[in-house]
VMD Tcl script that draws the C-alpha trace (Angstrom):
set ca {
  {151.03 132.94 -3.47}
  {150.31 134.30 -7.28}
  {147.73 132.02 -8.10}
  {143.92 132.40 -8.74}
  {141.53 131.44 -5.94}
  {140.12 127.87 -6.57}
  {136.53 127.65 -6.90}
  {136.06 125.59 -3.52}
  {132.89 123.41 -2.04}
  {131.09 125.41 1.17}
  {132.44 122.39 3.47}
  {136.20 122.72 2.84}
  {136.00 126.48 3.49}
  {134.61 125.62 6.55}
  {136.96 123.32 7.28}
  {139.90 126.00 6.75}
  {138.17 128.23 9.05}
  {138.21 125.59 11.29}
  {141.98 125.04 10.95}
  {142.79 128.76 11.31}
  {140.91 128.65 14.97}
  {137.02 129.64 13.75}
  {133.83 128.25 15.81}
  {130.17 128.10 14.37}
  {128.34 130.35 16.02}
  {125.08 130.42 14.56}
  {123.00 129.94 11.06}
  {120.53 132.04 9.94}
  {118.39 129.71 6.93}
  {121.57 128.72 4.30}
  {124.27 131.30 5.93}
  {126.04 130.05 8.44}
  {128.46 132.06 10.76}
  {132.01 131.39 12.32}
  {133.09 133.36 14.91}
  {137.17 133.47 16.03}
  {138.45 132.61 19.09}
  {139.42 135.94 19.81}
  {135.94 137.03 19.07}
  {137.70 139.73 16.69}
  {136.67 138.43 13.44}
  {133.03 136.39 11.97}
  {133.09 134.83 8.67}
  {129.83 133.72 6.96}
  {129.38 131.43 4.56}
  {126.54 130.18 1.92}
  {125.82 126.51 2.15}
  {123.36 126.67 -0.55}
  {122.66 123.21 -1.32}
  {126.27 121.75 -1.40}
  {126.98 123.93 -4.78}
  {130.70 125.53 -4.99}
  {131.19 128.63 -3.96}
  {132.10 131.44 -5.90}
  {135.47 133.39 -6.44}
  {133.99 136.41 -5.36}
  {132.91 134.75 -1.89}
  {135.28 133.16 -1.60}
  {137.31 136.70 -1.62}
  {134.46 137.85 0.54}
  {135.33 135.16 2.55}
  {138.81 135.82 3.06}
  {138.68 139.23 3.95}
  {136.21 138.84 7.12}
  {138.58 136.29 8.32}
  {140.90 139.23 8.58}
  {143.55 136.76 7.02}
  {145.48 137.61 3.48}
  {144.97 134.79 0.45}
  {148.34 133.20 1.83}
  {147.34 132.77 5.52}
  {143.68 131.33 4.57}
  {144.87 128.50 2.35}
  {148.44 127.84 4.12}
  {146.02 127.80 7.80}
  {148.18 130.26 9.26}
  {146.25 132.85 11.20}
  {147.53 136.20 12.43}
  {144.47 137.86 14.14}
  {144.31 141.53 13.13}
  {142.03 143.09 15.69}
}
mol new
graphics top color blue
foreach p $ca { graphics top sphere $p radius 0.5 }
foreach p [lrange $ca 0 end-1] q [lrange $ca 1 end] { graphics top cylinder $p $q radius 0.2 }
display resetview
């Protein structure tokens, strides 16, 4: 997958951590924090106000998952403890 990263709204990331097997496990003010069923990977994300989030969270995003760009936006998960 050669394309850019789409600038993306905090609730459909959360959704595609959902997909790829991610719980909420706590919030801490705006951040909240997804955990992975194998407990080997957290993900947090911004929910500041509904605004988009940015490429370079999104990024951010991606890489705590432990999943490559492919895997995140396909919802394909191989856990990489």
């Amino acid at each position: 997958m050669g394309e850019k990263l789409l600038i993306e709204s905090a609730t459909r990331i959360i959704k595609r951590l959902q997909e790829l097997g991610f719980k909420f496990d706590r919030s801490k003010g705006s951040h909240k924090q997804y955990i992975c069923e194998k407990k080997c990977h957290t993900a947090t994300v911004a929910t500041h106000g509904g605004k988009d989030i940015s490429k370079s969270d999104i990024q951010s995003i991606i890489r705590q998952s432990g999943c490559t760009k492919d895997e995140f936006y396909l919802g394909i998960k191989k856990c990489k403890k």
